[in-house]
mmCIF file of the N, C-alpha and C atoms, coordinates in Angstrom:
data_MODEL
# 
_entry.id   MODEL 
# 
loop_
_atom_site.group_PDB 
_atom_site.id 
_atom_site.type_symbol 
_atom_site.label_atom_id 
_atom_site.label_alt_id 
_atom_site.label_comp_id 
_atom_site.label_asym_id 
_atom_site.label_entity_id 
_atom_site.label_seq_id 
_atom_site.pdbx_PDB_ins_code 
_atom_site.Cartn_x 
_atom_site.Cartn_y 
_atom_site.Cartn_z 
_atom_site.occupancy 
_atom_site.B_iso_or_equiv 
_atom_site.pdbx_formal_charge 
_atom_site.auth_seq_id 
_atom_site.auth_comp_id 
_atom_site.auth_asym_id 
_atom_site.auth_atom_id 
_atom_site.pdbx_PDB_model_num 
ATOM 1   N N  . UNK A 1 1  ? 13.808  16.771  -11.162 1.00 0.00 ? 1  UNK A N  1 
ATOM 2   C CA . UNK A 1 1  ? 12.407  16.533  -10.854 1.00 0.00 ? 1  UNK A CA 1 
ATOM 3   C C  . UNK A 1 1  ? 11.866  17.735  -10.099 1.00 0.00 ? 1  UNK A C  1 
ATOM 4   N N  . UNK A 1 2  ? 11.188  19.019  -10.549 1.00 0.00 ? 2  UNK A N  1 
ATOM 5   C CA . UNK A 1 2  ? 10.603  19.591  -10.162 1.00 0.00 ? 2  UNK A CA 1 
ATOM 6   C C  . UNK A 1 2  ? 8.960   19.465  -10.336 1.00 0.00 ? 2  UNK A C  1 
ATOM 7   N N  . UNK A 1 3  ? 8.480   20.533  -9.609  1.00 0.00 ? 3  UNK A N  1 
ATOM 8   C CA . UNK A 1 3  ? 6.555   20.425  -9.566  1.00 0.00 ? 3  UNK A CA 1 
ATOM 9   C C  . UNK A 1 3  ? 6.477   18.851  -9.090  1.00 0.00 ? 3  UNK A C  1 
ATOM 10  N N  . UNK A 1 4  ? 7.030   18.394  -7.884  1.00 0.00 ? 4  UNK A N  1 
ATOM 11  C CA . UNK A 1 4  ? 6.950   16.938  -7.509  1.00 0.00 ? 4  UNK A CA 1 
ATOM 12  C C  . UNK A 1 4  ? 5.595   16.831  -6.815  1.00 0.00 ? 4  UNK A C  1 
ATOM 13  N N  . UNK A 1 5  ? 4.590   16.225  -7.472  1.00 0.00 ? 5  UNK A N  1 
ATOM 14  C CA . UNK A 1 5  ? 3.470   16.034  -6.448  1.00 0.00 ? 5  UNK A CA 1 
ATOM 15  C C  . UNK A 1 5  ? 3.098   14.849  -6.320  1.00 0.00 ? 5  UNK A C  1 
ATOM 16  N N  . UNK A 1 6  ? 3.248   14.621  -4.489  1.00 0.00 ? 6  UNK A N  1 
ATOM 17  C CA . UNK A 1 6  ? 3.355   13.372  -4.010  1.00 0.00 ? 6  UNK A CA 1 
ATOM 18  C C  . UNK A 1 6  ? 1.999   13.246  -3.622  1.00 0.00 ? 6  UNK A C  1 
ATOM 19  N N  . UNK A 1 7  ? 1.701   11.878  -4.406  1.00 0.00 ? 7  UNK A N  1 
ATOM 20  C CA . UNK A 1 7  ? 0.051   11.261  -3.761  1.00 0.00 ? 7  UNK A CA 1 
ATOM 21  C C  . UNK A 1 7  ? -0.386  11.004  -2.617  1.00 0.00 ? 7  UNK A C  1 
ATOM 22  N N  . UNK A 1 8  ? -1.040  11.593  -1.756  1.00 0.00 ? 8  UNK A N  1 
ATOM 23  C CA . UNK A 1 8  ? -1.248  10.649  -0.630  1.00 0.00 ? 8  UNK A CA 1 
ATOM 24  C C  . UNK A 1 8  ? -2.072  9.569   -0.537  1.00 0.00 ? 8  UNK A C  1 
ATOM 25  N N  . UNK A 1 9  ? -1.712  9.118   0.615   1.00 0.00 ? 9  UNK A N  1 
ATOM 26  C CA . UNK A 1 9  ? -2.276  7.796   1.626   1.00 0.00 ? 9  UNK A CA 1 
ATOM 27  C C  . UNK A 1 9  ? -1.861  7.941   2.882   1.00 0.00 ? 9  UNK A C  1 
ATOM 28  N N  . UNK A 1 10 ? -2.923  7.859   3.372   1.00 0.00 ? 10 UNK A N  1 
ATOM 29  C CA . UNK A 1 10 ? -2.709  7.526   4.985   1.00 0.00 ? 10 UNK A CA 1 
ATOM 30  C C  . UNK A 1 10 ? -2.267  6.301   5.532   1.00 0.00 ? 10 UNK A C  1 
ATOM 31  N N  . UNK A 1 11 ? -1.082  7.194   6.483   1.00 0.00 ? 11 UNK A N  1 
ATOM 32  C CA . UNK A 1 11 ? 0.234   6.134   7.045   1.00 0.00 ? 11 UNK A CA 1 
ATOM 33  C C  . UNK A 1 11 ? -0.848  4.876   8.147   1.00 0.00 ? 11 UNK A C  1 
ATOM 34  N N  . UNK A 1 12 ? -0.634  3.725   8.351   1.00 0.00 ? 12 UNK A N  1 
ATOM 35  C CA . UNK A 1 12 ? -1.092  2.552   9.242   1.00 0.00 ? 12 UNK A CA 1 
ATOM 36  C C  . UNK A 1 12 ? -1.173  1.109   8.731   1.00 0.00 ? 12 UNK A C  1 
ATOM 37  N N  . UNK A 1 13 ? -2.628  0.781   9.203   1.00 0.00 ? 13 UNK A N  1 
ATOM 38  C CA . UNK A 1 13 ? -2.509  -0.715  8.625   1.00 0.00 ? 13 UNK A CA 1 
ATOM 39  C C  . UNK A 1 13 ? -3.082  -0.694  7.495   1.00 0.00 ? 13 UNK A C  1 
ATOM 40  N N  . UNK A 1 14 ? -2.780  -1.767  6.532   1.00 0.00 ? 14 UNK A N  1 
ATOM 41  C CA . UNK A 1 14 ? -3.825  -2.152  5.219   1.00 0.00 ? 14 UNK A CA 1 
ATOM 42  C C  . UNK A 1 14 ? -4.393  -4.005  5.502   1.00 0.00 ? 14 UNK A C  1 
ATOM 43  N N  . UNK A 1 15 ? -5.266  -3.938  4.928   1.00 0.00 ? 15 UNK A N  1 
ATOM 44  C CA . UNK A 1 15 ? -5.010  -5.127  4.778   1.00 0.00 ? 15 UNK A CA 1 
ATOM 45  C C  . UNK A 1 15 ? -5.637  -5.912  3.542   1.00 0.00 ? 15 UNK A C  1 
ATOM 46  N N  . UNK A 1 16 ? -4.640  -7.557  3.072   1.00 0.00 ? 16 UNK A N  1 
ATOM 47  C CA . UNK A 1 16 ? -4.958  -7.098  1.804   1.00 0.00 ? 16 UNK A CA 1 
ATOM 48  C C  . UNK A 1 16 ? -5.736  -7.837  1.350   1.00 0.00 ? 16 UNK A C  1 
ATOM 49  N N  . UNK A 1 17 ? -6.914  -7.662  0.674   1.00 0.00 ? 17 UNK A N  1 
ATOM 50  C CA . UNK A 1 17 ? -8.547  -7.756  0.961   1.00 0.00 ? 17 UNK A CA 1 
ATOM 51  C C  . UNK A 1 17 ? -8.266  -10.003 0.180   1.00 0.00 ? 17 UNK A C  1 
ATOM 52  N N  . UNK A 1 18 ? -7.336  -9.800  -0.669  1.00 0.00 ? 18 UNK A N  1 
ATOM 53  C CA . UNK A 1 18 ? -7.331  -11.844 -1.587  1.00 0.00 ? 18 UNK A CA 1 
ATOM 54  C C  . UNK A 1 18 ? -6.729  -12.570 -0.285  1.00 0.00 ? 18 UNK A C  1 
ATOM 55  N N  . UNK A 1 19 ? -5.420  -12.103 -0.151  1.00 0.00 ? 19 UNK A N  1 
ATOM 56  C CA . UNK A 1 19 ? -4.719  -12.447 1.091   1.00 0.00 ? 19 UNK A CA 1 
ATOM 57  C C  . UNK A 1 19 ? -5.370  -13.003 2.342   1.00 0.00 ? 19 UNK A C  1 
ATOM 58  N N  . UNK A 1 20 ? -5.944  -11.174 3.139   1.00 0.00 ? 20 UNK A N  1 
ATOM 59  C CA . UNK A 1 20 ? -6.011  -11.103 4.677   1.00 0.00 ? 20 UNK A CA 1 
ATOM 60  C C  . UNK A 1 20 ? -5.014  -11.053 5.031   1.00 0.00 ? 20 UNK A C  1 
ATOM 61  N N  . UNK A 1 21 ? -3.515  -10.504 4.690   1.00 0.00 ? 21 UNK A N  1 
ATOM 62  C CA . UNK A 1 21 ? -2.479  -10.401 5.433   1.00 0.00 ? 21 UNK A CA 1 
ATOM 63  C C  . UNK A 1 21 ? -2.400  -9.105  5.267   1.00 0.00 ? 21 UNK A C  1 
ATOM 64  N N  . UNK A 1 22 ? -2.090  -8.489  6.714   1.00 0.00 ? 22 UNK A N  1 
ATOM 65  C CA . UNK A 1 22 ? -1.734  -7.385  6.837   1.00 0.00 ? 22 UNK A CA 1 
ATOM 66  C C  . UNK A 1 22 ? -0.699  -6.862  6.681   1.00 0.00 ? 22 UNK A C  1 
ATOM 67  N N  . UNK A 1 23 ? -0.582  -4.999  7.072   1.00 0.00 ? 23 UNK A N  1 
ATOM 68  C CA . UNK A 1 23 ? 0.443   -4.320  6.281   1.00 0.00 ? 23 UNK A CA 1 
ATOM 69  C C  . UNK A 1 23 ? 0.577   -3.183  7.243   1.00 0.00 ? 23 UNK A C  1 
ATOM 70  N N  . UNK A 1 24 ? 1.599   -2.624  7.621   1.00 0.00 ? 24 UNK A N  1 
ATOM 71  C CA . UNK A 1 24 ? 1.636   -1.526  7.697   1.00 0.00 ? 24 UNK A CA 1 
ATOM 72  C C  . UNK A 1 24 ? 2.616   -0.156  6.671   1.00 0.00 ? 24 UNK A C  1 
ATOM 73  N N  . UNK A 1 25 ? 1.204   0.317   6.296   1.00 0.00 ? 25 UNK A N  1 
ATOM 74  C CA . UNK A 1 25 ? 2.091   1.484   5.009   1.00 0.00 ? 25 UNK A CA 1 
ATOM 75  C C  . UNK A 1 25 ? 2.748   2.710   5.770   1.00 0.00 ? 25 UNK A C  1 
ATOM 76  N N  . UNK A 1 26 ? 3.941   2.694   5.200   1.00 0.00 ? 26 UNK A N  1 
ATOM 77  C CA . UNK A 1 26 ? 4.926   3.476   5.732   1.00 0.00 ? 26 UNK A CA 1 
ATOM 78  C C  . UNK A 1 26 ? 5.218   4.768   5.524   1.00 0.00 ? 26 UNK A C  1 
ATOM 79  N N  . UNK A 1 27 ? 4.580   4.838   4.240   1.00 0.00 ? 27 UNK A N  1 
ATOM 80  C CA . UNK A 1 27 ? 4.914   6.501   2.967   1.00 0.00 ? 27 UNK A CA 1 
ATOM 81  C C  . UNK A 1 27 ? 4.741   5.814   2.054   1.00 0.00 ? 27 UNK A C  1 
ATOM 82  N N  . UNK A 1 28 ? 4.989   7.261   0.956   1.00 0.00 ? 28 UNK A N  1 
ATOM 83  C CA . UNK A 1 28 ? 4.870   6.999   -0.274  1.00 0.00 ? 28 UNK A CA 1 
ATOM 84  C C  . UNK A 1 28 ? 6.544   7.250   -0.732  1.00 0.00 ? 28 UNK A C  1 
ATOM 85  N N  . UNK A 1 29 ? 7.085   6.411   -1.776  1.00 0.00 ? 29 UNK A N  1 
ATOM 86  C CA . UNK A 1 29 ? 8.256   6.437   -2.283  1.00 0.00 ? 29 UNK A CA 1 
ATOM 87  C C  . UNK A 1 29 ? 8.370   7.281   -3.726  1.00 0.00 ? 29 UNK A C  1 
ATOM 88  N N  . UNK A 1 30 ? 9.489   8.066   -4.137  1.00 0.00 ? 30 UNK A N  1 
ATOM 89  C CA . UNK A 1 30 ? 9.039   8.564   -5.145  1.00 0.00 ? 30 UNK A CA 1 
ATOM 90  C C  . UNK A 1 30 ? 10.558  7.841   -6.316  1.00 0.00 ? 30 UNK A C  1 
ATOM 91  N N  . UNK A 1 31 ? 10.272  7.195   -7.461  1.00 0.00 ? 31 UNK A N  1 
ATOM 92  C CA . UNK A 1 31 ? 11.463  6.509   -8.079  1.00 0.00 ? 31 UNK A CA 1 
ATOM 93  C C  . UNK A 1 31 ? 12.250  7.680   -8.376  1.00 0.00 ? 31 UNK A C  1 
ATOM 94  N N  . UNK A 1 32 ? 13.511  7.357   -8.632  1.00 0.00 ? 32 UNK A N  1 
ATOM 95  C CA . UNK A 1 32 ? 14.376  8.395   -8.864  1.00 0.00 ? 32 UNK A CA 1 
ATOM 96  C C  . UNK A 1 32 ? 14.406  8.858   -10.214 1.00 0.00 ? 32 UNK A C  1 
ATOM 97  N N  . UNK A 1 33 ? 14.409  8.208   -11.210 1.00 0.00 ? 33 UNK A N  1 
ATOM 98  C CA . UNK A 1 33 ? 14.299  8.122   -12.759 1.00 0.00 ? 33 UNK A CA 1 
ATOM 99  C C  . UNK A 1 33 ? 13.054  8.664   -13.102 1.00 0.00 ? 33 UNK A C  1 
ATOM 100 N N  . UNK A 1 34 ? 11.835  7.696   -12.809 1.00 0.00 ? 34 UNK A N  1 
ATOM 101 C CA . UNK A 1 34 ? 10.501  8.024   -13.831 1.00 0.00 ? 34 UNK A CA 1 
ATOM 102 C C  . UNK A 1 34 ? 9.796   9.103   -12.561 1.00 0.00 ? 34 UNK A C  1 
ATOM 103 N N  . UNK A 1 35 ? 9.938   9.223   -11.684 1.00 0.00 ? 35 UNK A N  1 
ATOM 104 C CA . UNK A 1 35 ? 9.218   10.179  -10.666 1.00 0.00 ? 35 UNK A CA 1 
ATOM 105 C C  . UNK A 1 35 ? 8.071   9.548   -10.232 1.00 0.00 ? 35 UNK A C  1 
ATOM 106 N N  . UNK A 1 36 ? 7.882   7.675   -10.763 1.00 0.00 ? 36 UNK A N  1 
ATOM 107 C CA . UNK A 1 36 ? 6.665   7.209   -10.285 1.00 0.00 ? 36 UNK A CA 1 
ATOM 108 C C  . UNK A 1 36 ? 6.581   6.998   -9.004  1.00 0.00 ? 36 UNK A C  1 
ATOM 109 N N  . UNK A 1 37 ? 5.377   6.861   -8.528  1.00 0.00 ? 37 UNK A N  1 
ATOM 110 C CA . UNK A 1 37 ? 4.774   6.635   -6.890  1.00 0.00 ? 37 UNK A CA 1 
ATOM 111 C C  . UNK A 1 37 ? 5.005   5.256   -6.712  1.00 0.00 ? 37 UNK A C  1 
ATOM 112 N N  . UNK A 1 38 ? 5.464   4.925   -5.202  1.00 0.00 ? 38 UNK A N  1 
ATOM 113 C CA . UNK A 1 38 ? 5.846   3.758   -4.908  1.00 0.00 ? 38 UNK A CA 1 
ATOM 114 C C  . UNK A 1 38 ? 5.006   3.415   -3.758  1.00 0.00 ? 38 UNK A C  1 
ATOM 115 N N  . UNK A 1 39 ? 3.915   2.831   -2.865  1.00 0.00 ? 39 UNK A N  1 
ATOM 116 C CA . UNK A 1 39 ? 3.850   2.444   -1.767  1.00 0.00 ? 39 UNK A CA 1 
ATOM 117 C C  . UNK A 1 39 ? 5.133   1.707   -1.532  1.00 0.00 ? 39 UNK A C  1 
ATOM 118 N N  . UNK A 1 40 ? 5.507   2.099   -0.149  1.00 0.00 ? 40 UNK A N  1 
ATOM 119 C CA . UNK A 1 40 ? 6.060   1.486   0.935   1.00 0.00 ? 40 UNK A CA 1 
ATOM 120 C C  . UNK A 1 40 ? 5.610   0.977   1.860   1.00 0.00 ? 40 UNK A C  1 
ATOM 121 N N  . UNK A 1 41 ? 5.562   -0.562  2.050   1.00 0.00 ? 41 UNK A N  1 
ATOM 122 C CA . UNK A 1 41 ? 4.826   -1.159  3.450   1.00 0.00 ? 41 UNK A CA 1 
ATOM 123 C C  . UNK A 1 41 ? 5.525   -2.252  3.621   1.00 0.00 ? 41 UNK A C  1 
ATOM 124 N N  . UNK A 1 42 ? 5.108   -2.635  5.481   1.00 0.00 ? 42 UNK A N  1 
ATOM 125 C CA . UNK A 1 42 ? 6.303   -3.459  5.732   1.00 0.00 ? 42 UNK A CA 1 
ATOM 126 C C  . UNK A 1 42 ? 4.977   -4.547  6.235   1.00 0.00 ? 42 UNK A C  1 
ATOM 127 N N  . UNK A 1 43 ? 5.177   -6.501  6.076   1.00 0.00 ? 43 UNK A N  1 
ATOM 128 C CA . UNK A 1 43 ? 4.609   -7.036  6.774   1.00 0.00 ? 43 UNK A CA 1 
ATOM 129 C C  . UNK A 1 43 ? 4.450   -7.195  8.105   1.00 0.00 ? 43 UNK A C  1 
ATOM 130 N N  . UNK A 1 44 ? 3.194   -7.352  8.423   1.00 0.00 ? 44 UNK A N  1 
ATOM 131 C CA . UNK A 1 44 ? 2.657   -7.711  9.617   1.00 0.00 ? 44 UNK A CA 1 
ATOM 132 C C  . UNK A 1 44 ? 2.470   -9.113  10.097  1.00 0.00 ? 44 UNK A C  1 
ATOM 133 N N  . UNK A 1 45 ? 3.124   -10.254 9.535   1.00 0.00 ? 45 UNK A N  1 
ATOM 134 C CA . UNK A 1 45 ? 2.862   -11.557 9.681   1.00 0.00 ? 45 UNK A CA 1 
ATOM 135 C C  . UNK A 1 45 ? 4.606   -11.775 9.323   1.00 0.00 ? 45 UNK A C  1 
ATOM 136 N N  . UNK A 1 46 ? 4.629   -13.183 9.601   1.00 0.00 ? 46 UNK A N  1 
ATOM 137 C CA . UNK A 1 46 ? 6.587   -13.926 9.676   1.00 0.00 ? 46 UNK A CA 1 
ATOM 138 C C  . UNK A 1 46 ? 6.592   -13.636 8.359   1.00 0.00 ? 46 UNK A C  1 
ATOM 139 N N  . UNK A 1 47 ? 7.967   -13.233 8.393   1.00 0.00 ? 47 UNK A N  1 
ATOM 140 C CA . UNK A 1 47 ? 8.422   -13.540 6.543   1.00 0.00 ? 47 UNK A CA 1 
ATOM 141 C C  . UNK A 1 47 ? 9.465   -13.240 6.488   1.00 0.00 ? 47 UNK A C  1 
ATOM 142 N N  . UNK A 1 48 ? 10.540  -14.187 5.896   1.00 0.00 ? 48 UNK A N  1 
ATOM 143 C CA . UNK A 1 48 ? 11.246  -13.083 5.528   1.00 0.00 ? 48 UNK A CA 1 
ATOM 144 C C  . UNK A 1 48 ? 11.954  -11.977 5.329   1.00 0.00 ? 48 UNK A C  1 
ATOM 145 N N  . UNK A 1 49 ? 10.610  -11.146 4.630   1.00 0.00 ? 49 UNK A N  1 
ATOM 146 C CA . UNK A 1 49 ? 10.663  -10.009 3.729   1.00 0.00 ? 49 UNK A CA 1 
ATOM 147 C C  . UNK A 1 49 ? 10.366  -9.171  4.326   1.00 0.00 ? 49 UNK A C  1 
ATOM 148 N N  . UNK A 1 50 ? 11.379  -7.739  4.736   1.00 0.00 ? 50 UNK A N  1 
ATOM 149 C CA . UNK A 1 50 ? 11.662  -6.769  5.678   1.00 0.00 ? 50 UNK A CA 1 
ATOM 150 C C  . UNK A 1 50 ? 10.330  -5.789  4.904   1.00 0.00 ? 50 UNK A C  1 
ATOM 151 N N  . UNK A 1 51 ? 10.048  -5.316  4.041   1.00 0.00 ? 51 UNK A N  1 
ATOM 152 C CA . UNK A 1 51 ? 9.616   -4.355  3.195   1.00 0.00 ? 51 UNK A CA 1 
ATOM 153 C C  . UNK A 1 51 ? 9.483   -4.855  1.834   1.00 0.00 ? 51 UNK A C  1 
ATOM 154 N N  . UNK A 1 52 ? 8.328   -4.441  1.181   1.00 0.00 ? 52 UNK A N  1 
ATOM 155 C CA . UNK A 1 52 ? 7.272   -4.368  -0.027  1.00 0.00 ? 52 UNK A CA 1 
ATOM 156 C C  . UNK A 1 52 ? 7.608   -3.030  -0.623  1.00 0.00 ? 52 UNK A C  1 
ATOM 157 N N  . UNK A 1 53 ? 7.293   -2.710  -2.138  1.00 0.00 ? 53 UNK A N  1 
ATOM 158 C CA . UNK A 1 53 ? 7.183   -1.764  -2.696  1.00 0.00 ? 53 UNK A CA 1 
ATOM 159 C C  . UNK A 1 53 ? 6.051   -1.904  -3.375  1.00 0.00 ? 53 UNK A C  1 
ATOM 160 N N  . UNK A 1 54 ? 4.615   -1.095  -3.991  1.00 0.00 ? 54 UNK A N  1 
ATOM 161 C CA . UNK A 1 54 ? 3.910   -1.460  -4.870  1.00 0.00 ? 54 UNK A CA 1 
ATOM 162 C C  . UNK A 1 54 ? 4.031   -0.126  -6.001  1.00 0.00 ? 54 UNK A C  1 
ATOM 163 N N  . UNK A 1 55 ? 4.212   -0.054  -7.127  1.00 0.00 ? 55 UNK A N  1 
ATOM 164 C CA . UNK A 1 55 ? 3.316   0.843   -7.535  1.00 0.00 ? 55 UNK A CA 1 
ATOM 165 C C  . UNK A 1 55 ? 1.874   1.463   -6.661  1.00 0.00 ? 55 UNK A C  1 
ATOM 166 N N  . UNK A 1 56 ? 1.992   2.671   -6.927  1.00 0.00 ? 56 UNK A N  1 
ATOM 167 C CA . UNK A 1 56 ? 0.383   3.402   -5.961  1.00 0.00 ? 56 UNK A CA 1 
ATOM 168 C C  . UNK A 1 56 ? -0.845  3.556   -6.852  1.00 0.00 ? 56 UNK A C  1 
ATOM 169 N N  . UNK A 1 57 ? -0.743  3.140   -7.810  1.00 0.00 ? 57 UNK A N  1 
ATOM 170 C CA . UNK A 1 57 ? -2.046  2.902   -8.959  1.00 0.00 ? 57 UNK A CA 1 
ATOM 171 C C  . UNK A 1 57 ? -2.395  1.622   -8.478  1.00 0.00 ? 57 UNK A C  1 
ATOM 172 N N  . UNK A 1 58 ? -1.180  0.564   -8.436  1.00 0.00 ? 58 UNK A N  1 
ATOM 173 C CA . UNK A 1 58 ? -1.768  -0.886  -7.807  1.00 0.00 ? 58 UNK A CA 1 
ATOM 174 C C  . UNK A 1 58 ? -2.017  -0.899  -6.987  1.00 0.00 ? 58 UNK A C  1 
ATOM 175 N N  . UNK A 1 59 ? -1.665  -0.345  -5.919  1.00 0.00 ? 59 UNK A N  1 
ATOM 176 C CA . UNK A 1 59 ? -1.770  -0.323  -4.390  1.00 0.00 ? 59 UNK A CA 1 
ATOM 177 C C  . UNK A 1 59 ? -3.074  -0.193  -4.084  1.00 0.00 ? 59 UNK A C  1 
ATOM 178 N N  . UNK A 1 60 ? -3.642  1.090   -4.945  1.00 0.00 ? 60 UNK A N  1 
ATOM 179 C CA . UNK A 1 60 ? -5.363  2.038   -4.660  1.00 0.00 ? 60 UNK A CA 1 
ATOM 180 C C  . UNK A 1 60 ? -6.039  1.188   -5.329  1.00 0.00 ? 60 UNK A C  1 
ATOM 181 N N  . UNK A 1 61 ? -5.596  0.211   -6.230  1.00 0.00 ? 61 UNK A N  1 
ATOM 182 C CA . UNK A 1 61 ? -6.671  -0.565  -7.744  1.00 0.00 ? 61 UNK A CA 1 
ATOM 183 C C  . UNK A 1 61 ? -8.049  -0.871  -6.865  1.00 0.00 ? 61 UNK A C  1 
ATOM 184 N N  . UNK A 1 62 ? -9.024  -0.822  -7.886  1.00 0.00 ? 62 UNK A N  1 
ATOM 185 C CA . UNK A 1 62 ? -10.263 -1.797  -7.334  1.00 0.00 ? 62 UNK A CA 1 
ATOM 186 C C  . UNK A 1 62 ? -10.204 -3.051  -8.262  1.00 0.00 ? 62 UNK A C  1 
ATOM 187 N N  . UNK A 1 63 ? -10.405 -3.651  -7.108  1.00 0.00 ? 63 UNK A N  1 
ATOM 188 C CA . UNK A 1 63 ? -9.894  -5.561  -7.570  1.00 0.00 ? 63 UNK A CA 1 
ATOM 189 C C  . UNK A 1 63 ? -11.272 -6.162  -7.649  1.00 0.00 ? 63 UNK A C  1 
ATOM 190 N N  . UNK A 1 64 ? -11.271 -7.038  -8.636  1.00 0.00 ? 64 UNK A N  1 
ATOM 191 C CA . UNK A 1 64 ? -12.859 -8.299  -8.426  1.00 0.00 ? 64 UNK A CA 1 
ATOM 192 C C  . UNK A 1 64 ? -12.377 -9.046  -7.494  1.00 0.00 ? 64 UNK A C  1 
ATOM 193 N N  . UNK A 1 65 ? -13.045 -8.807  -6.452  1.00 0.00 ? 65 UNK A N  1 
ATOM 194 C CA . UNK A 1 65 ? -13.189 -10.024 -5.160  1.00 0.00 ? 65 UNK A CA 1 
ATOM 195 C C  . UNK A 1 65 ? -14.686 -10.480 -5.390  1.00 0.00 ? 65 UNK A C  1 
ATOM 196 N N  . UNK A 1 66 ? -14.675 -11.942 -5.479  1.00 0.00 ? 66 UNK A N  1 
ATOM 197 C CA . UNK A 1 66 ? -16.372 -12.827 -5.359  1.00 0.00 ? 66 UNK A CA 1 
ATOM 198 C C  . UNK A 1 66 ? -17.032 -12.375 -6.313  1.00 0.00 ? 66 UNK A C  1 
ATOM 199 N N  . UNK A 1 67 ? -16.445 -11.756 -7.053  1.00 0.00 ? 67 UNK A N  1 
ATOM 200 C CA . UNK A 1 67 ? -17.823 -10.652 -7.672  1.00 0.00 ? 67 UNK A CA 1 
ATOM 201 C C  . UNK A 1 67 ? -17.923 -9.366  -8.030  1.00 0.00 ? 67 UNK A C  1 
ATOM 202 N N  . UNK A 1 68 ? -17.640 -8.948  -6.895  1.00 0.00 ? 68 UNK A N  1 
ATOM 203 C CA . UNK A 1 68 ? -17.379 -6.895  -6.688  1.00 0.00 ? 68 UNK A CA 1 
ATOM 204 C C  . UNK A 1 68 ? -16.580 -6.617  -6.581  1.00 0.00 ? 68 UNK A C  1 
ATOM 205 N N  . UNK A 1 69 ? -16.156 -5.456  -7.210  1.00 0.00 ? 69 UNK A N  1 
ATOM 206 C CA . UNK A 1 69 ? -15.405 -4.225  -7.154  1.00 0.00 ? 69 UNK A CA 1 
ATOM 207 C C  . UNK A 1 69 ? -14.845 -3.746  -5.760  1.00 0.00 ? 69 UNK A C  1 
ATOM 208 N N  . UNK A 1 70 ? -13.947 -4.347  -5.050  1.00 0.00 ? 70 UNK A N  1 
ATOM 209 C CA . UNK A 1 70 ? -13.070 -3.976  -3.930  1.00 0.00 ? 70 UNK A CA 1 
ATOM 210 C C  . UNK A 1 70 ? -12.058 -2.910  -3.937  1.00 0.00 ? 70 UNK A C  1 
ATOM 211 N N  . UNK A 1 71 ? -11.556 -2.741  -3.397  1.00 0.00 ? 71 UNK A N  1 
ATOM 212 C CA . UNK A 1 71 ? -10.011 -1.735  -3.157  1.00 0.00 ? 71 UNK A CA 1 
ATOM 213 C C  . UNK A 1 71 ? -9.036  -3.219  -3.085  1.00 0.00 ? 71 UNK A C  1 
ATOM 214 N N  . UNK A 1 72 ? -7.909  -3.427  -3.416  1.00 0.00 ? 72 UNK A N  1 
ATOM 215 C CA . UNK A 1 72 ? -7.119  -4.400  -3.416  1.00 0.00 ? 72 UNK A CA 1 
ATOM 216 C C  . UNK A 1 72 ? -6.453  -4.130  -1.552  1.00 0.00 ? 72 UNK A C  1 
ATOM 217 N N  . UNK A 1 73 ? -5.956  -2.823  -1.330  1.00 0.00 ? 73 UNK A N  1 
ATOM 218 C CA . UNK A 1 73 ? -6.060  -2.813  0.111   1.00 0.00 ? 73 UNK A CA 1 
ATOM 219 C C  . UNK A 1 73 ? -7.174  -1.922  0.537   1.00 0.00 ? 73 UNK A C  1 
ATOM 220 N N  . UNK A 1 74 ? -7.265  -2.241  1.966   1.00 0.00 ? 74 UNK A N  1 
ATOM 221 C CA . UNK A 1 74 ? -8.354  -1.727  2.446   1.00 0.00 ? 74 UNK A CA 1 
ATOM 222 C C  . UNK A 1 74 ? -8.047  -1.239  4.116   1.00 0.00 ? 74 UNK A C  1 
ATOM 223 N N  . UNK A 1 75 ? -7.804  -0.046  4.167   1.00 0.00 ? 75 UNK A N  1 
ATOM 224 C CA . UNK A 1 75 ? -7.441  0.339   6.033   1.00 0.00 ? 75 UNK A CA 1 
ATOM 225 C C  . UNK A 1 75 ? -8.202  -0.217  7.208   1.00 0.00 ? 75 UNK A C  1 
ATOM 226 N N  . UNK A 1 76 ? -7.427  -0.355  7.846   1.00 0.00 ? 76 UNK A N  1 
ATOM 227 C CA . UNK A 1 76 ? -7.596  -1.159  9.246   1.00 0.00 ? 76 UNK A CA 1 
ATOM 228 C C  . UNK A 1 76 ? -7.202  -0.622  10.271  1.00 0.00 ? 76 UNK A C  1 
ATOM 229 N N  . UNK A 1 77 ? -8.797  -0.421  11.398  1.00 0.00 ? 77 UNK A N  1 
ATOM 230 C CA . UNK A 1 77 ? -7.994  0.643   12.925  1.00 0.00 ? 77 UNK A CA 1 
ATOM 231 C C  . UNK A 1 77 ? -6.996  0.033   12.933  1.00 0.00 ? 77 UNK A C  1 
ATOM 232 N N  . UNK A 1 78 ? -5.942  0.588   13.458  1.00 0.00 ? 78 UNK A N  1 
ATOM 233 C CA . UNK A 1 78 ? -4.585  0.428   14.486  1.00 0.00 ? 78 UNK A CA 1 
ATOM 234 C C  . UNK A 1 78 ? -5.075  -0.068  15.814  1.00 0.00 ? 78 UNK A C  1 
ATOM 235 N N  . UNK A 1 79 ? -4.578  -1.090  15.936  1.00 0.00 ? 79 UNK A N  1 
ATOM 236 C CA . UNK A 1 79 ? -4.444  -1.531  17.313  1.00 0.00 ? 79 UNK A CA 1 
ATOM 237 C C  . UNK A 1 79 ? -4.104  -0.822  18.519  1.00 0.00 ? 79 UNK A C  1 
ATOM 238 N N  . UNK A 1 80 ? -2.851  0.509   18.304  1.00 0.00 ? 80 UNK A N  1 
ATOM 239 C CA . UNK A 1 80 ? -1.860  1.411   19.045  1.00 0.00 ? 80 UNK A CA 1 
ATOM 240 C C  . UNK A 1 80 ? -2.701  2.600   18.958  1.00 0.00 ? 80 UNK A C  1 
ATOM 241 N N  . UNK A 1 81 ? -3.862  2.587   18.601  1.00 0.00 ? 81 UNK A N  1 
ATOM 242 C CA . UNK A 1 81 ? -4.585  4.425   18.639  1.00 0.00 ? 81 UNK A CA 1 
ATOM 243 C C  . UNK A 1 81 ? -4.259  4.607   17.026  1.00 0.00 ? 81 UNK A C  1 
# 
């Protein structure tokens, strides 16, 4: 895997706009095989589940919420600065 170009996103909270459960995104993951983009984020509420992976096409999607065209997540100040 050369010419690797990693997508960004800015590291903090998301939150996720159907839900309302929050997230904090960690990086971006890169698969080992297809070289696809992975969000990495870990919940912010009980669960479970230590860590999430999304695809980063799904992650960025604009979703129909009510009606309109949303971001499926959407950033949220940090509480910590």
């Amino acid at each position: 895997m050369t010419n690797l170009s990693v997508t960004s996103l800015e590291k903090g909270t998301y939150c996720h706009l159907k839900t309302g459960h929050l997230y904090e995104v960690i990086g971006i993951a890169v698969h080992s095989e297809d070289g696809s983009k992975l969000v990495v984020y870990r919940p912010l509420y009980k669960t479970e589940i230590e860590l999430f992976v999304r695809p980063y096409e799904m992650f960025a999607e604009l979703v129909s919420i009510n009606g309109s065209r949303q971001p499926r997540f959407k950033r949220v100040q940090d509480s910590h600065g």
